[in-house]
N, C-alpha and C positions, 0 to 999 in steps of 0.2 A: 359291681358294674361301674364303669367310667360314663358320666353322666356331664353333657353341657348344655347349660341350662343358658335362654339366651333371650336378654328384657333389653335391648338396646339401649332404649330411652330411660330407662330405668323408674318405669311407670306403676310396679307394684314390687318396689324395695324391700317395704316388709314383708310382702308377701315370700320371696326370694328368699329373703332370709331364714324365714320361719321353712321354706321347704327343702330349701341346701339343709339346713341345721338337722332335720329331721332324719336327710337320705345318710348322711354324715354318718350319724349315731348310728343308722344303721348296715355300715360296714364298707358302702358305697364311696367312690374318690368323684365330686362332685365338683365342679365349676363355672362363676358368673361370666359370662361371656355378655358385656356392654360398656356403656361411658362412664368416665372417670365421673365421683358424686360428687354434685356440687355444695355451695354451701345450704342449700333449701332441700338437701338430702339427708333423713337421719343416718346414723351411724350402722356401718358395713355390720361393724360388730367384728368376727374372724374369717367371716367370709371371703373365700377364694376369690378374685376378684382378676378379671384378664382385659383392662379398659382397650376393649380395638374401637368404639364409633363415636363418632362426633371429635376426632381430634382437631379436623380443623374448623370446623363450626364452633366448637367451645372453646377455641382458644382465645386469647386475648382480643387478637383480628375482628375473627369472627363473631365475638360477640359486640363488638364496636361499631360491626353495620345495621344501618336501621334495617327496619322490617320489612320490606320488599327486596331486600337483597338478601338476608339474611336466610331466609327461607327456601329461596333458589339454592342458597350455598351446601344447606343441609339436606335439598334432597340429591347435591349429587354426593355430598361427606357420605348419604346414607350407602349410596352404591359403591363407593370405595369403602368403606368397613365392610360390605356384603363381601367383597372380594378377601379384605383379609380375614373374617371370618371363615372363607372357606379355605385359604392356603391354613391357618392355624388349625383347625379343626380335620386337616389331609393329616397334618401333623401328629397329631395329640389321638388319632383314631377312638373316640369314645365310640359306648358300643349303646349310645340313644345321643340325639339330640332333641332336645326339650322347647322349644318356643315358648315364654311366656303374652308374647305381642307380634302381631307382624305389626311393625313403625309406618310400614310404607308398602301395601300389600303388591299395588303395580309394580312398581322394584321387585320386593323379596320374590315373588311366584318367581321371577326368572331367574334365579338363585337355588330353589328349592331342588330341581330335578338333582343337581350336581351335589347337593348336602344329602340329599336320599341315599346316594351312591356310596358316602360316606357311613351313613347308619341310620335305620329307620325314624321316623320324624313324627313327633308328637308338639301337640298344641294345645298350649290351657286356655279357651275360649273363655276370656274375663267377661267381655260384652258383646253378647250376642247379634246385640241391635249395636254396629261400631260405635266406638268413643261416647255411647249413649247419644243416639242423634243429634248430636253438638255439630251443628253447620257450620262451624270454626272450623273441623277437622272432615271436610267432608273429602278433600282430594285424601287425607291417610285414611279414607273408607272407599276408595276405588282399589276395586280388585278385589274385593275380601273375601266373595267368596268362591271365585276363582282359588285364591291363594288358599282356603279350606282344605280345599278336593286334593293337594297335594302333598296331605299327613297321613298318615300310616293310622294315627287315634287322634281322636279331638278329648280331652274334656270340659268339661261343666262342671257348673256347680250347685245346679240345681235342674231338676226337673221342667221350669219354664224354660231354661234354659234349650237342655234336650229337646222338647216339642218341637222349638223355635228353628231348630235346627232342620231337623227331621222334617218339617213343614218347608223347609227351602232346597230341600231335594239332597240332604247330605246323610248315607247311608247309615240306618240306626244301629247298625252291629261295629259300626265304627266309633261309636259315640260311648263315652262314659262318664257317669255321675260322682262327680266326688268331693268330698265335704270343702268346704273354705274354712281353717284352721284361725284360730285366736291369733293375732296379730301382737298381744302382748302376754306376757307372761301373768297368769292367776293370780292377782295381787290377795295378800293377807285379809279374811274376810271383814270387814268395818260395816256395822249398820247405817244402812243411809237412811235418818229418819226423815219423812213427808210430815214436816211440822215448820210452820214458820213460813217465808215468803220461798216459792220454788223454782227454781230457774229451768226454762227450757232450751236446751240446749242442741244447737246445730254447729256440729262442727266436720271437719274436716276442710278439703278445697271447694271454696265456692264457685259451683259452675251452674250455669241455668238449668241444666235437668234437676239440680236439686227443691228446686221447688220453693226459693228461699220467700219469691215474693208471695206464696199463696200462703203462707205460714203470717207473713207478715198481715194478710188480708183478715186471717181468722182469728191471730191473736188481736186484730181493732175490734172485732164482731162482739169480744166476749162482754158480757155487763159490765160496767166500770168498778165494782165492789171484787169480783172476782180477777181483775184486770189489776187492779191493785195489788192484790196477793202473789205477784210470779211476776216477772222479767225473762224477756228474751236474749240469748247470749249468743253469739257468731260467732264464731273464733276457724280462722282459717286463712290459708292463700288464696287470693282472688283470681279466678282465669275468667273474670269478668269485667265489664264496667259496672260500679258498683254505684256511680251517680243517679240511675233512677229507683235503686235504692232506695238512698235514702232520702231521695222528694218523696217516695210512694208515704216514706215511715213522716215523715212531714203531715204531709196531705192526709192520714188516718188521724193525727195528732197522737202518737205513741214513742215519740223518739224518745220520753223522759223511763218510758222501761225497756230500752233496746240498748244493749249494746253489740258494737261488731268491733271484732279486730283481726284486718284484714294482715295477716303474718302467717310466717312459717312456726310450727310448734315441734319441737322437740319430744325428743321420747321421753323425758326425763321431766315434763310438764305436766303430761296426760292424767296422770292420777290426781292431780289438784282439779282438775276441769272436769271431773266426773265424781266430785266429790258430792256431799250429804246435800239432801233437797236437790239434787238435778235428776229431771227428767228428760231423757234421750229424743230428740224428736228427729224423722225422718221423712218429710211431707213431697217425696221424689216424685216427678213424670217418668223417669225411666230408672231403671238398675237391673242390673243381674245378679250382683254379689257385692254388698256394702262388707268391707274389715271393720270399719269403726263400729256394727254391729253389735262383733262381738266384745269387742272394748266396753260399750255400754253394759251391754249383760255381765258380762265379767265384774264391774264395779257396782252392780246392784242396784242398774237404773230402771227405772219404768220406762216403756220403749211408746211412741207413738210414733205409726210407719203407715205409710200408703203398702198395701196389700200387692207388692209387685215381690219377685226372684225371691230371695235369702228372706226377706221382711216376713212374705206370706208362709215362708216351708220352714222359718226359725222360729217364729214369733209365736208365741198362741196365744193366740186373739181371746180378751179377758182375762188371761192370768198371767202373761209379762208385760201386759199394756195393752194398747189398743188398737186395730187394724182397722183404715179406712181405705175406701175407694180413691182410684187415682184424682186429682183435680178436685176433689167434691171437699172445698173451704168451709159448709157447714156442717158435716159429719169431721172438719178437722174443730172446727169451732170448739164442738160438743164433748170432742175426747178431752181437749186441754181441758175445757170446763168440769168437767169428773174428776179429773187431777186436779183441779185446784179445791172441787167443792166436796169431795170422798176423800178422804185422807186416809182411810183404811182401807181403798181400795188400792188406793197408791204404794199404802206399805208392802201389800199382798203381791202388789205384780214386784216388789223391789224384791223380796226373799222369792219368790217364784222366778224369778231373771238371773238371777246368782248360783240358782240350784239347776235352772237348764245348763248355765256356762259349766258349772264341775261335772255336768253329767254329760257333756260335747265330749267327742274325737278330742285327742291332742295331738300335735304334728307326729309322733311317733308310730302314729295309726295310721295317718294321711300319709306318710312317705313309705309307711308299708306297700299300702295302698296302689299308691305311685308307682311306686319299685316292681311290684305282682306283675303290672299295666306292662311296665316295660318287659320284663321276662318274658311275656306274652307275644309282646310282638314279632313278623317277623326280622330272620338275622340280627337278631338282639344278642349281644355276645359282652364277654366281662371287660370288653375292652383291652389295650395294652399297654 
C-alpha cells in the first residue's frame, strides 16, 4: 500500500521514523509529507522525505521576524502547504493518508473533506488532552476536536487515552489502541549498577507539563545524608522560561546537586546520559505517550513516573520503579528516597526495566499493526 504519512511540524520525528522504517520493511512504499529538518532535528535517517510546509516561515526571512509577526506568517505558510499538500497528494494518489498531528486544527478541518476524497484518513492521536494543556499553544488546540470527527480511525496509544476520547463524544468503534514503539534501537545489554552517587535524570524538551519544578521541590525534601547521595540532571531544549527555575533551585538551596543543560541532544548522545546509576525520573502533570520511556527501559533504568498514559500501562509499579500520584511532591519525595536508601531494590527494577523493553512490540509488529488498520478501512486500496 502507498502510504502518506503527514507530521507538518515535524513534532514526533523519531516517532516517524521508527513507523515509515517499520511499514517499509514491510512491503509498503511509504512517505514523509512535512518541513524540511532543521538543525534541532535528529537525523531523517533514509527516510522518504517530501518538505511542502513551512517554506516560507523557515526560510531565512521568516525566521528573522520577531514573534508577533512570525506567528501570523506561519499560520497562513500553514494554509498554503495545506493547499500543496493536497495538489501533491491528488498526484501521488496513496491508498491512506496518515496524520501524525493536526499543526493547526482550525485550518486543517477545512482541508480534510477534500484529502478524504483523495483516501481514507487516519490520525495518531499523540495528546489526547492537545499539546498537553500548554497555554502556549492553545489557538493550535482550537478546533481539535471538530478536526477528530473527520478521520476515518483515530489511534492511541493507550487506553487512557481511548476513554478520554470516547468520554468526548468520539465514536468507540472508531478508535484504536496501539502500542508506542522504542524510539531507539535495543542497545547491547550493560549492567547498570545502583552503587555510588545516582543521578536522576529528566530528560527530553523541557515544557511545564513536565513537572520539572515539583521534582525540584521533593528532591529539597529529601534528608540531606540521602540528598548527598544522587544529583539531579536536566538535559534538554527549553520551550520554557527556565529563570524561575533556577531561583526556585536557589531558594531550596540545591543548585550544588543540579544540573540543567538546556540544548538540543543528538541521537548519537543518548546512550552516555542513560548510562550506569541513572535513574529515569518522569514527575508529569500531563502525558499520553512519553518515547523517552522507552529509552529509559531499554538502557536498564529504574523509572519514577507519575501514574498518568504509557507511565501507568508501561510501568509496573514496584518492579520497574515507582508510580506516584499526579502532583503529590511527597510520595515523589519517598520514591527517590528508596532509590537512593534500597539499593537492591534499585538494581531489581534496573534488570526488571530491560527485560520489559526485550519483551515490548518492536516497530515490525506496530507497522503490522498499522498496515491491518489501514486494510480495514474504507476505499483503502494499494494505491498507484
Amino acid at each position: 500500500m502507498r502510504v502518506a504519512l503527514i507530521d507538518p511540524s515535524l513534532f514526533t520525528l523519531p516517532y516517524d521514523r521508527a513507523l515509515l522504517g517499520g511499514l517499509v520493511q514491510g512491503g509498503h512504499e511509504a512517505v514523509l509529507f512535512a518541513r524540511k529538518p532543521g538543525r534541532d532535528d535528529n537525523d531523517l535517517g533514509d527516510v522518504p522525505l517530501r518538505p511542502l510546509f513551512y517554506r516560507l516561515a523557515d526560510s531565512a526571512a521568516g525566521r528573522g521576524l520577531p514573534g508577533p509577526l512570525r506567528l501570523p506568517l506561519k499560520g497562513l505558510d500553514h494554509a498554503v502547504s495545506m493547499m500543496a499538500l493536497r495538489r501533491a497528494l491528488r498526484r501521488w494518489t496513496p491508498g491512506v493518508i496518515h496524520f501524525q498531528w493536526l499543526a493547526l486544527p482550525m485550518v486543517d478541518r477545512a482541508f480534510l473533506p477534500a484529502l478524504r476524497r483523495i483516501a481514507p484518513l487516519v490520525l495518531t492521536v499523540h495528546d489526547t488532552n492537545p499539546f498537553n494543556g500548554d497555554p502556549s499553544a492553545s489557538i493550535q488546540a482550537r478546533g481539535f476536536l471538530d478536526g477528530l470527527s473527520a478521520f476515518d480511525r483515530l489511534i492511541v496509544h493507550t487506553e487512557q487515552g481511548r476513554a478520554r476520547l470516547v468520554a468526548a463524544g468520539l465514536p468507540a468503534e472508531r478508535l484504536a489502541v496501539l502500542p508506542h514503539g522504542p524510539l531507539t534501537a535495543l542497545p547491547a545489554p550493560v549492567p547498570n549498577p545502583m552503587t555510588g552517587p545516582l543521578t536522576f535524570l529528566l530528560f527530553g524538551k523541557i515544557k511545564p507539563y513536565k513537572g520539572l519544578d515539583l521534582l525540584l521541590s521533593a528532591f529539597a525534601a529529601l534528608p540531606p545524608m540521602l540528598r548527598s547521595q544522587a544529583r539531579l540532571r536536566v538535559v534538554g531544549k527549553p520551550y520554557m522560561d527556565l529563570g524561575p527555575i533556577h531561583a526556585q533551585a536557589e531558594r531550596l538551596g540545591i543548585t550544588d546537586r543540579l544540573e540543567i543543560e538546556p540544548r538540543f541532544v543528538a541521537d548519537d548522545e543518548v546512550d552516555a546520559l542513560f548510562g550506569p546509576g541513572t535513574v529515569a525520573v518522569f514527575p508529569y502533570r500531563e502525558i499520553e505517550a512519553s518515547g523517552v520511556l522507552s529509552i529509559a527501559l531499554a538502557h536498564a533504568c529504574p523509572v519514577i513516573a507519575s501514574a498518568l498514559g504509557n507511565f501507568a500501562e508501561g510501568v509496573r509499579n514496584g518492579m520497574d520503579g515507582v508510580l506516584v500520584e499526579t502532583g503529590d511532591v511527597p510520595a515523589l519525595t519517598a520514591a527517590l528516597a528508596r532509590m537512593i536508601s534500597d539499593r537492591e531494590f534499585a538494581a531489581s527494577c534496573s534488570r526488571s526495566a530491560r527485560q520489559g523493553a526485550e519483551a515490548g512490540p518492536g516497530w515490525d509488529d506496530i507497522a503490522a499493526q498499522t498496515a491491518a488498520l489501514y486494510q480495514a478501512l474504507p476505499r483503502a486500496t494499494a494505491g498507484s
